[in-house]
N, C-alpha and C positions, 0 to 999 in steps of 0.2 A: 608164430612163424609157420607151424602148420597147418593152419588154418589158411595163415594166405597162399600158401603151395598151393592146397585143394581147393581153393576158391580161383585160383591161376588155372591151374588143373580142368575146372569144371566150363571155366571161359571158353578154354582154347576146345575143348571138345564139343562146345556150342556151335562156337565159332564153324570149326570143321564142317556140323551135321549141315549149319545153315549153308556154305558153302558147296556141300555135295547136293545137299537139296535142289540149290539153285539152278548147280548144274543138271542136274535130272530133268527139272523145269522147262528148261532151256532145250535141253535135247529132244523132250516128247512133243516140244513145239514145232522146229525145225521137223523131227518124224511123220509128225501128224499133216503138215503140206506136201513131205515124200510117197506117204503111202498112198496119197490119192494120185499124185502124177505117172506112179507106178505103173496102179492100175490101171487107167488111160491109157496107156501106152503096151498095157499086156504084155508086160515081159515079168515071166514067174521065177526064173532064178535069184531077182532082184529079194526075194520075202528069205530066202536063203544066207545072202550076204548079208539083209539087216540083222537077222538073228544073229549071225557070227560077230556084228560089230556093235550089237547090243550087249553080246556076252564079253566083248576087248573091254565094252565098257565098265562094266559089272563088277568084272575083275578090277579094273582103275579103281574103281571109286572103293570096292574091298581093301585093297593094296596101301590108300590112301586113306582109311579109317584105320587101318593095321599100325600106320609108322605114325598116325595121330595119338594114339594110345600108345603107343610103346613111350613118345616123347613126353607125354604124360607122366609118363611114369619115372620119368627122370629127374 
């Protein structure tokens, strides 16, 4: 019985990583066509708010590995 808890356990925490992974993935893709039309366009504030909305993200994806673990542990 405790064995398949921890083996549940280690799924869903895969599951998660792969998940946030993805997301990451996904995002630096979407980034990587932002920062070039940026630049073109020379507006420098814009390096400002991705930073701020890289850190909204950061935070998500922490936040989200936080209540992943905790459930875990339940």
């Amino acid at each position: 019985m405790m064995e398949q808890l921890a083996e549940r356990r280690m799924q869903r925490e895969e599951e998660a990583a792969a998940d946030v992974e993805e997301d990451s993935e996904e995002d630096s893709e979407d980034d990587d066509g932002s920062d070039v039309d940026d630049g073109e366009d020379g507006e420098g504030g814009s390096e400002d708010e991705e930073d701020e909305e890289d850190e909204d993200e950061e935070v998500g994806v922490l936040f989200v590995l936080l209540i992943s673990f905790f459930l875990c542990m339940l």
